[in-house]
C-alpha positions in Angstrom: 13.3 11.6 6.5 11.0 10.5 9.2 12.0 11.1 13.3 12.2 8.3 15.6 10.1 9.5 18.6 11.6 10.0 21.6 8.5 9.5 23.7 8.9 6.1 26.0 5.9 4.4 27.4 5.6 4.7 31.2 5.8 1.7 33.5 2.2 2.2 34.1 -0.4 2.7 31.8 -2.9 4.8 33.4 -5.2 5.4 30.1 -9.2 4.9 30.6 -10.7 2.3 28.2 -11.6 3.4 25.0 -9.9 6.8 25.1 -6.4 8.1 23.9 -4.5 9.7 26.2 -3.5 13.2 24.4 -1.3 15.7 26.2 -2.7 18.6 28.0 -0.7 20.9 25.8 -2.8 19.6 22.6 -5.9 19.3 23.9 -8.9 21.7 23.2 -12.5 22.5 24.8 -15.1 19.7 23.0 -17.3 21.0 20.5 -20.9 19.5 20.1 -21.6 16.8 18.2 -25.2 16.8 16.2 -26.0 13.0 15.2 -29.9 13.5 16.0 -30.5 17.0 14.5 -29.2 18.8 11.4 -28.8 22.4 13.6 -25.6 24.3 14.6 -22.3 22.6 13.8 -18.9 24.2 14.8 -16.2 22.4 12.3 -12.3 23.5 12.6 -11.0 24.9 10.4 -7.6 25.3 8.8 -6.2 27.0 11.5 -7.6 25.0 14.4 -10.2 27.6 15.5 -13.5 26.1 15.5 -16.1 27.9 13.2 -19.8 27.5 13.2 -21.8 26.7 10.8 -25.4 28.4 11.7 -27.2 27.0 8.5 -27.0 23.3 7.1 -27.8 24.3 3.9 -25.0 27.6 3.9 -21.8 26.0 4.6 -18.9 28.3 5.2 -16.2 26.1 5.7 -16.3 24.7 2.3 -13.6 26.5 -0.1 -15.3 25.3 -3.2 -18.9 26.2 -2.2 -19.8 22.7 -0.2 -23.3 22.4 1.5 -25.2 20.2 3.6 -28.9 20.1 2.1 -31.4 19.5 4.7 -33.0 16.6 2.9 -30.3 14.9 2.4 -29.4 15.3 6.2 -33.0 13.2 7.3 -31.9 10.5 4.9 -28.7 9.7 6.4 -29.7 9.1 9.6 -29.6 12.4 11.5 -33.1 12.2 13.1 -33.2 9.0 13.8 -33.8 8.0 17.9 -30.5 7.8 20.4 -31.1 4.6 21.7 -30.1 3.5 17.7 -26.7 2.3 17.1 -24.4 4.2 14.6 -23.3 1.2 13.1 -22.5 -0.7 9.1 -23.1 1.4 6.3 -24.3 4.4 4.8 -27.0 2.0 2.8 -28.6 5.0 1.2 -25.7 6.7 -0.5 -26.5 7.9 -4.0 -23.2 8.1 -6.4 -20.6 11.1 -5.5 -20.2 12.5 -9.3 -23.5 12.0 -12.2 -21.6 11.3 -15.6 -23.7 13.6 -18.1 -25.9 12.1 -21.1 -23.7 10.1 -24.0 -25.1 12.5 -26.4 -23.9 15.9 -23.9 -20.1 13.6 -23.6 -17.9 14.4 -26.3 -17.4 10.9 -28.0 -14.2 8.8 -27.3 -12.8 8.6 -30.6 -12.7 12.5 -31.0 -11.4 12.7 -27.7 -8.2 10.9 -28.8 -7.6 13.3 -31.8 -8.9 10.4 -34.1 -11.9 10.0 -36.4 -15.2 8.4 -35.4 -16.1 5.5 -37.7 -19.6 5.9 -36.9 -20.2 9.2 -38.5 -23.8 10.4 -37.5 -24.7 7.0 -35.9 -22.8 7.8 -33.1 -24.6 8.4 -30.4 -21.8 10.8 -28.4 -21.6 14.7 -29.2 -19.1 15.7 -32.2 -19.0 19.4 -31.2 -15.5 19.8 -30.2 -16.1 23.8 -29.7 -18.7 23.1 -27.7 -16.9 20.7 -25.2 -14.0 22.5 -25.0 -16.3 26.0 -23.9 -18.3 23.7 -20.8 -15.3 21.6 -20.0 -13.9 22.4 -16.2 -10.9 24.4 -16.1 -7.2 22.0 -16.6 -5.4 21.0 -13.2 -1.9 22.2 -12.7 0.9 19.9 -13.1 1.4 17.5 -15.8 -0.6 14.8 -16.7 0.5 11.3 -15.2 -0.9 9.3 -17.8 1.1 11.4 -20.5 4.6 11.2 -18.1 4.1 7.1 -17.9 3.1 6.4 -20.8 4.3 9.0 -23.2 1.1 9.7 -24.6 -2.6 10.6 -22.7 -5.3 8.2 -24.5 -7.8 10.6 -23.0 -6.9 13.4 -25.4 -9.0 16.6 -25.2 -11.0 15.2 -22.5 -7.9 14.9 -20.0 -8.1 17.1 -16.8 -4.3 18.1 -17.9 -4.6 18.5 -21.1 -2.6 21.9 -21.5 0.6 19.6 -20.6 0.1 17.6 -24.2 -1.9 19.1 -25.9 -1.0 21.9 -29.1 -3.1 25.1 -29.7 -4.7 23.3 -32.3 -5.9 20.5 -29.8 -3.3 17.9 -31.6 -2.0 15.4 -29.0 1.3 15.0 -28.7 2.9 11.9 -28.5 6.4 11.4 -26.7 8.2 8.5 -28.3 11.0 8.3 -26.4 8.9 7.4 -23.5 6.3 5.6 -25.5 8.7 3.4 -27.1 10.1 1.7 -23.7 6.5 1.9 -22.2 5.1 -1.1 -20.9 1.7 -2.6 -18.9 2.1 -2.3 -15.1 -1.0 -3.6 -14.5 -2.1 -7.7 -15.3 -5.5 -9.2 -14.9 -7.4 -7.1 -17.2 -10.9 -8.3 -19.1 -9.9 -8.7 -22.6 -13.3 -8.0 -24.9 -12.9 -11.2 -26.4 -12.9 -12.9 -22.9 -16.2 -10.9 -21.7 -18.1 -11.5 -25.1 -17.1 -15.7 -24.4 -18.2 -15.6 -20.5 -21.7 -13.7 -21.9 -22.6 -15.7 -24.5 -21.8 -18.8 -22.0 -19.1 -20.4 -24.4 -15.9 -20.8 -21.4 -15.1 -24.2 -21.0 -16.1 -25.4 -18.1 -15.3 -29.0 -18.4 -12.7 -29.2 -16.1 -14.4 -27.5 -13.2 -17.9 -29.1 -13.9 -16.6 -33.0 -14.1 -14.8 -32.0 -10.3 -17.8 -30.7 -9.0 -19.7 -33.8 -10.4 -17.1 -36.3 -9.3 -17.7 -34.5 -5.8 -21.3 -35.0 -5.6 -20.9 -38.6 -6.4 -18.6 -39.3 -4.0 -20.9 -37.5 -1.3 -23.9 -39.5 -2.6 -22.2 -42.6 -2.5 -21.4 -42.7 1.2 -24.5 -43.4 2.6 -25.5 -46.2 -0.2 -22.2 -47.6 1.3 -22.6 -47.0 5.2 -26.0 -48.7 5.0 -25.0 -51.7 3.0 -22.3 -52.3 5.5 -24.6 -51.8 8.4 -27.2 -54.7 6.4 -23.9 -57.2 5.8 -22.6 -56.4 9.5 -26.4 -57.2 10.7 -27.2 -60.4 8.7 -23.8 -61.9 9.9 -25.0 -62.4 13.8 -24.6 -65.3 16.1 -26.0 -66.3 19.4 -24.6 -65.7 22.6 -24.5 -69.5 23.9 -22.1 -70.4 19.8 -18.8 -69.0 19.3 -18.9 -66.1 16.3 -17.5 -67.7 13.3 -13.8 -65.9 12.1 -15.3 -63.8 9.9 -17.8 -62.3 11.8 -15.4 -61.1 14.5 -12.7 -59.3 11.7 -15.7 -57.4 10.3 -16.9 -56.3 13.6 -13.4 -55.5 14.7 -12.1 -53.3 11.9 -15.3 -51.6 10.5 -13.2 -48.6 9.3 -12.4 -51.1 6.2 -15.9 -51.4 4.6 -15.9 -48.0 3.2 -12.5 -49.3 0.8 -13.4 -52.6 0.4 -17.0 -51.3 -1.2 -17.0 -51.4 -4.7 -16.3 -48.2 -6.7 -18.9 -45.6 -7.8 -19.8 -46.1 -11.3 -18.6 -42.5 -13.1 -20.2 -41.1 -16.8 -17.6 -40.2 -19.9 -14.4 -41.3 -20.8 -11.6 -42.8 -18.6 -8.8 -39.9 -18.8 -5.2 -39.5 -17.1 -6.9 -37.0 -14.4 -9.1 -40.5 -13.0 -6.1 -42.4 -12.7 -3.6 -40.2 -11.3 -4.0 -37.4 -9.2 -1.5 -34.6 -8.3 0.9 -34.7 -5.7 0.5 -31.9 -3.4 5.0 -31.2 -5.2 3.3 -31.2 -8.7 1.8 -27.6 -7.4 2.9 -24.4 -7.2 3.9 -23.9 -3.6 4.2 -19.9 -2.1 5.8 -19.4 1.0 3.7 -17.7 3.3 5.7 -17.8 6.8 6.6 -14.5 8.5 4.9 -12.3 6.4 3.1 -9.5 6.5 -0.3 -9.9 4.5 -2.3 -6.9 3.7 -6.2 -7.9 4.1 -8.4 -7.8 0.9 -10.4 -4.2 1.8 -13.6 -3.6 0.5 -13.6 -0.2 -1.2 -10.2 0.8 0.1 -8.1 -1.9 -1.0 -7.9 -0.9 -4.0 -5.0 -1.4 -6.7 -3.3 2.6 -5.6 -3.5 2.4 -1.8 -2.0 -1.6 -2.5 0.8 0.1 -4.2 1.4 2.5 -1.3 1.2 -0.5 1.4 3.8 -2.1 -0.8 6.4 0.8 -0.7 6.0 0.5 2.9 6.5 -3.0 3.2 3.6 -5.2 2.9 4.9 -8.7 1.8 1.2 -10.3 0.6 -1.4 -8.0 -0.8 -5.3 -9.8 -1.9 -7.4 -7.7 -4.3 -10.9 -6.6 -3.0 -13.5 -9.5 -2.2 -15.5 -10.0 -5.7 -18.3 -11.9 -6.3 -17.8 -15.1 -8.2 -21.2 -14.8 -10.1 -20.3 -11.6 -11.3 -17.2 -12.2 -12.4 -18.6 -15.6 -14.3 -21.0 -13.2 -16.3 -17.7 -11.0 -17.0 -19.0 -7.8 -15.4 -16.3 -5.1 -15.7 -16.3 -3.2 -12.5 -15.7 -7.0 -10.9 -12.9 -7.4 -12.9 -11.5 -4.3 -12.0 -10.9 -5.9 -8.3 -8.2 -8.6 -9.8 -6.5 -6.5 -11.7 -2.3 -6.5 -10.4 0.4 -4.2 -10.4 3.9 -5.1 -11.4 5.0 -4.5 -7.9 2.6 -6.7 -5.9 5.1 -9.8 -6.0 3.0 -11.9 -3.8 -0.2 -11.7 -4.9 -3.6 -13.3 -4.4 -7.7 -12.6 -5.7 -10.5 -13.4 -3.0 -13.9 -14.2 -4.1 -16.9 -15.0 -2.2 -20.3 -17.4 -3.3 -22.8 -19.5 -2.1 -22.3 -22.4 -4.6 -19.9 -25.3 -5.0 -20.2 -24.9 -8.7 -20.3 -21.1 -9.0 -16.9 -21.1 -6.6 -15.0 -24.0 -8.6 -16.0 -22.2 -11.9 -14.7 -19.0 -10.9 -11.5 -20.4 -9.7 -10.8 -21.7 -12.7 -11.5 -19.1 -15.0 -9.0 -16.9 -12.9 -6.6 -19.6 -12.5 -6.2 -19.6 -16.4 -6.8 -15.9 -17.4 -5.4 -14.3 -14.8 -1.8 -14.0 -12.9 -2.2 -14.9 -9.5 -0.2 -16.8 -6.9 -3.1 -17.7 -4.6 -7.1 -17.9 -4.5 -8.9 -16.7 -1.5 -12.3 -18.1 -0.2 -14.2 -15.5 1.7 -15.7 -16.9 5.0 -15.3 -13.6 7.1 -17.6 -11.2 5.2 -20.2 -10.0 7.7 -22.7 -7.4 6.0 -26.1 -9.0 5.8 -26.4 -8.7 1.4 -23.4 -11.6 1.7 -24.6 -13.4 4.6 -28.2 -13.9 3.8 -27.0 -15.1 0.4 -25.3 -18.3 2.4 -21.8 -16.7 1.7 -19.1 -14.5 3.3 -19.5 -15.9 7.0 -22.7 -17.8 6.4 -20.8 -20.7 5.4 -19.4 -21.4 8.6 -23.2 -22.9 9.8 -23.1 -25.1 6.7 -20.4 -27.4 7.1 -21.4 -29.5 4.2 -21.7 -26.4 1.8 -18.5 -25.0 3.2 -16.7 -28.5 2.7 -18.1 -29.2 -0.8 -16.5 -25.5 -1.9 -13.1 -25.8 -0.3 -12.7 -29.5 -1.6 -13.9 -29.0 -5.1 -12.1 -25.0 -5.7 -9.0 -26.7 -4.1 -9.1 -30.0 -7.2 -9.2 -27.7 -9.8 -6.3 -25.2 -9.0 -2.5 -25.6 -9.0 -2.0 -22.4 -6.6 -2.3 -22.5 -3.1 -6.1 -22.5 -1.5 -6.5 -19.9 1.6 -9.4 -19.1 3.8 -10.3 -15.9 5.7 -12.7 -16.6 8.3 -13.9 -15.0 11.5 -14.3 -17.2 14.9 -18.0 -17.8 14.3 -21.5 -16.3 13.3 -22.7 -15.6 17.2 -20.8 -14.5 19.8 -19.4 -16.8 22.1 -20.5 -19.8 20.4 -17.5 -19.6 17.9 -16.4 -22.9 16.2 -13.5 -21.7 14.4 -11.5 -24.1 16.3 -13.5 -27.3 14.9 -13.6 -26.0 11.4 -9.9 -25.1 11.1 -8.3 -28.6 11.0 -10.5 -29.8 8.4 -9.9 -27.0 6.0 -6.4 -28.4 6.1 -7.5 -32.2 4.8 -10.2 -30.5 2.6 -7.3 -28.9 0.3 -6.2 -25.2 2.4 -3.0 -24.0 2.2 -3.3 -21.2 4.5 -5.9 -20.0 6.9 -6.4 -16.5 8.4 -8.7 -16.4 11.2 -10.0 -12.7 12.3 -10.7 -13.0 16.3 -14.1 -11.5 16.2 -17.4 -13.7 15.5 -19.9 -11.9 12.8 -22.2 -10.9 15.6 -19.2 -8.7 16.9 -18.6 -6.7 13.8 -15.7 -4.7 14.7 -17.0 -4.2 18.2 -14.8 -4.6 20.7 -11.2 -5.9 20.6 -10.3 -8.7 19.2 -9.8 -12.1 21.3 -5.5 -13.4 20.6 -6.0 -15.8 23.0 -9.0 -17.7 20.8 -6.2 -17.1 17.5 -3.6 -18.7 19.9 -5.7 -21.8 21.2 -6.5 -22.5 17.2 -3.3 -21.9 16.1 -2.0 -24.7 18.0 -4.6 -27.0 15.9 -2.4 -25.6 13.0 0.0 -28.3 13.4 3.2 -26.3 12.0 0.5 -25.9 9.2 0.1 -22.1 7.5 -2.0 -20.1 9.8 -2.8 -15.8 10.2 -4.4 -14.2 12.8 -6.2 -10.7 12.2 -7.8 -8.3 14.6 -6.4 -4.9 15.8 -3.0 -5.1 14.7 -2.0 -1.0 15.1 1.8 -0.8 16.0 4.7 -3.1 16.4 3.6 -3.9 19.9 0.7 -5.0 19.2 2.4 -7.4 16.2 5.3 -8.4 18.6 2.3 -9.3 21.4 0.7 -11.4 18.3 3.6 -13.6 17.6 4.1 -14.6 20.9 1.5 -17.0 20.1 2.9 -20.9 18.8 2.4 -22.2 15.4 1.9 -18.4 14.1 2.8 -17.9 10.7 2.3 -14.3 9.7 0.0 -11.6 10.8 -2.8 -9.9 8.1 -3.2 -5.9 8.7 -6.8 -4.7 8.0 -7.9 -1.8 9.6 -4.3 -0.8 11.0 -3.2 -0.3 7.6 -5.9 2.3 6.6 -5.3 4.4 9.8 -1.2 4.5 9.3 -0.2 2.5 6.5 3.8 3.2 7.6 2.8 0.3 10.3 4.9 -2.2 7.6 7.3 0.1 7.9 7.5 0.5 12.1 7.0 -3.7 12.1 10.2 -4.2 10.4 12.1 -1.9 12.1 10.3 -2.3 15.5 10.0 1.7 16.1 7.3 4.0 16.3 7.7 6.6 13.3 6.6 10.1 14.3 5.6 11.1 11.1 5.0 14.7 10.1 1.8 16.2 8.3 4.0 16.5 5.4 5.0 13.5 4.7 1.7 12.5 5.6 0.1 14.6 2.6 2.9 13.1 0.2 1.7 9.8 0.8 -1.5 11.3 -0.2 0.2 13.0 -3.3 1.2 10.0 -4.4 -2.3 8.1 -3.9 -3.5 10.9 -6.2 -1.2 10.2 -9.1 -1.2 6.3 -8.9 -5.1 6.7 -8.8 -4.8 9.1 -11.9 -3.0 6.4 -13.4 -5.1 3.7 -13.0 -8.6 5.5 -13.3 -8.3 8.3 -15.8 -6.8 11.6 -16.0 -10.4 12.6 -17.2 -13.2 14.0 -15.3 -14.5 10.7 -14.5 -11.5 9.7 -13.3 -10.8 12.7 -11.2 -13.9 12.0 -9.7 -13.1 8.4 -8.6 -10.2 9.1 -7.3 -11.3 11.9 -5.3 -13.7 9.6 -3.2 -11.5 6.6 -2.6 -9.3 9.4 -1.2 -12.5 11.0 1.0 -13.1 7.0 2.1 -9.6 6.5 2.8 -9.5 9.8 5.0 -12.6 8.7 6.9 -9.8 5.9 8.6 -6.9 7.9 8.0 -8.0 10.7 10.0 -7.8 8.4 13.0 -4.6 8.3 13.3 -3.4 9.8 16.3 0.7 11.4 16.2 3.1 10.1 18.5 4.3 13.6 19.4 0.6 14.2 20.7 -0.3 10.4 22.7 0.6 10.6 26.0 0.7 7.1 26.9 2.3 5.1 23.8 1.2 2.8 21.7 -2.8 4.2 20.3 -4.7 1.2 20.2 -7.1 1.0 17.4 -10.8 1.5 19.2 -9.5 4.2 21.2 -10.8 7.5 20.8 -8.9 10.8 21.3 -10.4 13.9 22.8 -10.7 17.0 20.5 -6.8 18.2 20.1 -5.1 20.8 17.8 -2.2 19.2 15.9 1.5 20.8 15.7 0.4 22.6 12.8 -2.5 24.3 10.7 -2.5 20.8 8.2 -1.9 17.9 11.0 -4.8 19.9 12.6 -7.2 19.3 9.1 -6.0 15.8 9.0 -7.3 14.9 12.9 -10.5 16.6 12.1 -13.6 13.9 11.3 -15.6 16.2 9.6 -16.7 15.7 5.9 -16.0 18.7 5.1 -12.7 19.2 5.8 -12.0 16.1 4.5 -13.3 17.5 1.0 -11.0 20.6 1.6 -7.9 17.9 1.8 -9.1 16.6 -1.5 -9.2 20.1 -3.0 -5.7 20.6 -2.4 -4.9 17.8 -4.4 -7.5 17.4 -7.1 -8.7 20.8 -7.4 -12.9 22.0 -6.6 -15.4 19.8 -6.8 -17.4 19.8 -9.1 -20.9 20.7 -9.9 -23.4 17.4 -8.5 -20.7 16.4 -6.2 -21.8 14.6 -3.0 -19.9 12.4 -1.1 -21.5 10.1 2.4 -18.9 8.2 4.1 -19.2 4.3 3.6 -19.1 3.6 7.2 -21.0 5.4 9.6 -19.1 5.5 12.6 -16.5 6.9 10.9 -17.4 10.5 10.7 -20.9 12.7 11.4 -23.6 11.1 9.8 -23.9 14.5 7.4 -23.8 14.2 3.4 -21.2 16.8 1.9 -22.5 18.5 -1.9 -21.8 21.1 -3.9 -23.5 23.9 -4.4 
C-alpha cells in the first residue's frame, strides 16, 4: 500500500518558473539534447548511467534490436531551423505495426478451430502449418481473453495460445467460466446497424423535422421584425396632435409584436410533439455537482486507461471526441470511441461537427443505439483539421452556427446537453463569458470551460481567475473549469472559486492518474516505481481485453502504452521535488530515481520507453515504429525495429 509523504512544503516557495525543484541528492550532470541534428545521443539506461549512442542507425540501448534510421530522423523534424517551435503533432507519423497481406493472414474462421464456408473463395491463407511455423513466439502468462471469458475467439492466432490451446491446436473452451460470462462493454456497432447507416435507410425523421422547424423559426424573425417596424411606422402623428391610444401602447411595449405576429405556417401533419413540448422534469436529469470529470482525451482516453481512472476515483468519464459525420456513415474505428464499460457509471460520448443537421442527426442516432447518460458538443478542439472545418473551437466565431447546433441537438435528446469550450479563439480577446449564459437558454445542461483561448494551445498556465469571473454568470447553474489541475492543491485552489460545480482533469490525469485518488483524500501519495508498473500491468491486460490477444492487438496496445508513457513519464516523485506540489508545465532537471525502474520511467527517450513496453508485451516486432503524437513530449526521433 502506498506511503503518505512526509515531505511538507516550505513557507516560501523559492522555485524558478518553469522548473521543478529536484533535490541535490537526485540530481545528475545534463546530457545533450539533439533536436536539430540526428548525431550523438547519450540515453540512460536501466541503471541510470548514461550510454551513447554514436550511430543513429546502430542503437544499443534497444533490447530488442531498436534503431533510429536516418531518414526517418529528417522527416520528423530533426533538421529543421531553431528559431521553429516544437509544437502540435507529429503530422507525418506512418502506422507503428503493417498488418501483412489477407492472403499471407491465416483466415479467421480457421483461426477459431472452425471451418471456412468459403472454401477456395476465400481470400485468407488456409495453411495452418505454415502460420503456425512464421507466427512470433507465444507470451508468458495466460491469455486474458481466455480467463474472462472462458474461451479465446482468436484461437491459433492468439499471442497466448499455449494457455488454451491442445497439441492438436484444439481450443479449449472453459464452461464454467463461459457459462456466467457476460458483455462488459455497451455501445458496439451491430452489422445490421452499419449496413442501415450505409445504405442511408436510419430514420431521421425526428431529427430532420427539428432542424427544419429550427430554420423556420430563424427565417421568420426578420419577416416579423420588419413588418412591425412598417405597422410601428405607418401609425405616426404630428408633434402639434396628441398620439391616438393605440399608437402610444405599441410604441411603449414593442417587446409584444414578436407574440402577437401570426404563427409560421409549418409542412406535414399536426402531431403531439407540435402541441406539447417537454418539460425540462420529463428528462433524464444527471447530477453533475462535485464531481470529478475525466476529460474526453484524444488517443489516450481510451476505454483501458478510463477503466484505470475509474479505479482511482474518477466520478464522470466522456469517450474520445468522434466525428459526427463519421459516425453517421457507421465507420468502425469511430464507433470504437463510444464504446462503455460496465464500470463507467457516469458516462457521456462527445462528438464534434460543423453542421446543425450533421450534429442533431448524430445525437439521435446515439441517443437511441447507444447507452449513454450525457452528449457532449466539442467547442474546445484546437488542431487546425477541426478548426478549419468550422468545428471544434471554430464555432465560438459563429454564434449563429454555434446556436442553431446547441438548440436543435438539445430538442431532440432526453439526456442532458454539455459543452466543452475554451475562453476564445485569440488570445486575450476571449468571449467565453458572453457565450456561456446563452448556452444555458439554448438547451445546456452543463458547461466546462478550459482557461486557455485556441491561440494558447497548452502554452502557458491556465487563467482561474477568467473560470471564476464566468462562473459567476453560471447562476447556480452546472459549470466545470479545466486547465492544469495536477494535485489536490491545485483542485482545492480551483474550488475556491463561487458557483463551481466540479473540476474536469485532462492532462493531470495522464501524468499521475492516482490524482482522483490524492483529491479525495487531500494527500500527496508517494508512489513507488512498483506500483507504478502495476498500474501499467494492468493497462496491458484491460487493453488485451478490449483489442485482441492477437498480434494485431498486441500491437495496439503496445502504442497506446508508448503514447501514454510520453505523459506519464512526466511525472515527477514526491520523494525526489524539493518544493511540493509539481505543477504541470514545470520541467525537472536530469535526476536519477530511487531505483534502476523509477529511473527508466523519468527518462523521455523513445527508446526506453519501448524497453518499458517490452517488459510487458514482449519484443517488438519486425516493421515496428513508433513517433510520439505530440512533439514536445519527447526527442523528436522515430523508434523501429531492426
Amino acid at each position: 500500500m502506498a506511503s503518505e509523504a512526509a515531505v511538507q512544503k516550505p513557507a516560501v516557495d523559492e522555485r524558478r518558473k518553469g522548473e521543478a525543484p529536484i533535490k541535490k541528492e537526485f540530481v545528475r550532470p545534463p546530457r545533450e539534447r539533439h533536436h536539430e541534428t540526428a548525431g550523438d545521443k547519450p540515453t540512460p539506461s536501466a541503471e541510470g548511467e548514461p550510454q551513447t549512442v554514436t550511430n543513429p542507425d546502430e542503437s544499443a540501448t534497444a533490447t530488442a534490436g531498436v534503431k533510429r534510421p536516418a531518414d526517418e530522423v529528417a522527416e520528423s523534424g530533426a533538421d529543421a531551423p531553431k528559431s521553429k517551435r516544437r509544437r502540435g503533432m507529429n503530422k507525418k507519423r506512418g502506422p507503428s505495426y503493417s498488418q501483412k497481406p489477407a492472403a499471407q493472414r491465416l483466415c479467421p474462421l480457421l483461426s477459431r478451430c472452425e471451418l471456412c464456408l468459403y472454401a477456395e473463395e476465400c481470400r485468407f491463407s488456409h495453411d495452418v502449418a505454415a502460420f503456425m511455423a512464421e507466427k512470433p513466439a507465444d507470451l508468458d502468462g495466460e491469455c486474458p481473453v481466455f480467463k474472462e471469458v472462458g474461451k479465446c475467439h482468436f484461437g491459433l492466432s492468439c499471442r497466448f495460445a499455449k494457455s488454451h490451446l491442445s497439441a492438436a491446436h484444439e481450443n479449449k473452451v472453459d464452461m464454467e467460466v463461459l457459462s456466467k460470462y457476460r458483455p462488459t462493454t455497451e455501445n458496439t456497432l451491430s452489422k445490421e446497424l452499419q449496413s442501415t447507416l450505409r445504405h442511408r435507410r436510419y430514420d431521421f425523421t425526428r431529427a430532420d423535422e427539428n432542424v427544419r422547424r429550427l430554420d423556420d423559426r430563424r427565417d421568420a424573425k426578420p419577416v416579423q421584425a420588419a413588418a412591425a417596424l412598417d405597422s410601428t411606422e405607418s401609425l405616426t402623428c404630428n408633434a402639434s396632435e396628441p398620439c391616438p391610444p393605440e399608437i402610444v401602447e405599441s410604441s411603449a411595449a414593442p417587446e409584444t409584436a414578436e407574440a402577437s405576429a401570426p404563427p409560421v405556417k409549418t409542412v406535414g401533419c399536426l402531431t403531439d410533439e407540435d402541441l406539447i413540448k417537454p418539460r425540462p422534469a420529463e428528462k433524464k436529469t444527471v447530477d453533475f455537482s462535485d464531481k470529478l470529470y475525466l476529460a474526453p482525451l484524444t488517443t489516450v482516453g481510451n476505454l483501458p486507461f478510463r477503466r484505470i481512472c475509474k479505479r482511482f476515483g474518477a466520478d464522470i468519464t466522456c469517450g474520445e471526441m468522434a466525428l459526427a459525420t463519421q459516425l453517421l456513415q457507421g465507420q468502425t474505428s469511430e464507433w470504437a470511441l463510444v464504446k462503455r464499460h460496465e464500470c463507467e457509471d457516469i458516462f457521456g460520448v462527445q462528438i464534434a461537427g460543423a453542421f446543425p443537421d450533421t450534429m442533431t442527426r448524430c445525437a439521435q442516432l446515439l441517443q437511441e443505439t447507444c447507452q449513454l447518460d450525457f452528449i457532449d458538443i466539442n467547442v474546445g478542439c484546437p488542431i487546425d483539421l477541426i478548426f478549419k472545418k468550422g468545428a471544434g473551437c471554430a464555432l465560438m466565431s459563429r454564434t449563429r452556427r454555434f446556436q442553431s447546433i446547441v438548440t436543435s441537438v438539445a430538442s431532440v435528446m432526453d439526456i442532458p446537453l454539455s459543452v466543452k469550450m475554451r475562453t476564445g479563439v485569440y488570445d486575450r480577446n476571449w468571449n467565453a463569458h458572453e457565450l456561456l449564459p446563452k448556452l444555458y437558454d439554448w438547451g445546456a445542461s452543463l458547461v466546462t470551460l478550459h482557461g486557455r483561448s485556441r491561440e494558447q494551445r497548452y502554452t502557458r498556465q491556465a487563467d482561474w481567475d477568467y473560470i471564476g469571473r464566468c462562473a459567476t454568470m453560471a447562476d447556480g447553474r452546472y459549470f466545470y473549469g479545466n486547465g492544469d489541475i495536477l494535485s489536490y492543491e491545485d483542485f482545492e485552489a480551483s474550488r475556491e472559486m463561487t458557483g463551481l460545480s466540479g473540476v474536469m482533469l485532462a492532462r493531470g490525469a495522464l501524468i499521475k492518474p492516482w490524482v482522483f485518488t490524492e483529491i479525495k483524500e487531500r494527500r500527496h501519495w508517494d508512489i513507488s516505481s512498483s506500483e507504478r508498473f502495476d498500474i501499467l500491468k494492468d493497462f496491458t491486460r484491460f487493453g488485451l481485453s478490449h483489442w485482441g490477444s492477437d498480434s494485431k492487438g498486441v500491437e495496439s496496445t503496445r502504442r497506446f502504452i508508448l503514447e501514454w508513457l510520453s505523459f506519464l513519464h512526466r511525472y515527477i516523485p514526491v520523494g525526489i521535488l524539493e518544493v511540493l506540489p509539481q505543477h504541470i508545465n514545470d520541467r525537472p532537471a536530469p535526476y536519477f530515481g530511487r531505483d534502476d525502474m523509477e529511473t527508466l520511467m523519468a527518462s523521455d527517450n523513445c527508446i526506453d520507453w519501448v524497453k518499458i513496453s517490452e517488459m510487458l508485451l514482449g519484443p517488438v516486432s519486425d516493421g515496428f515504429s513508433f513517433i510520439p503524437k505530440h512533439r514536445a513530449n519527447s526527442y523528436p526521433i522515430p523508434v523501429s525495429a531492426s
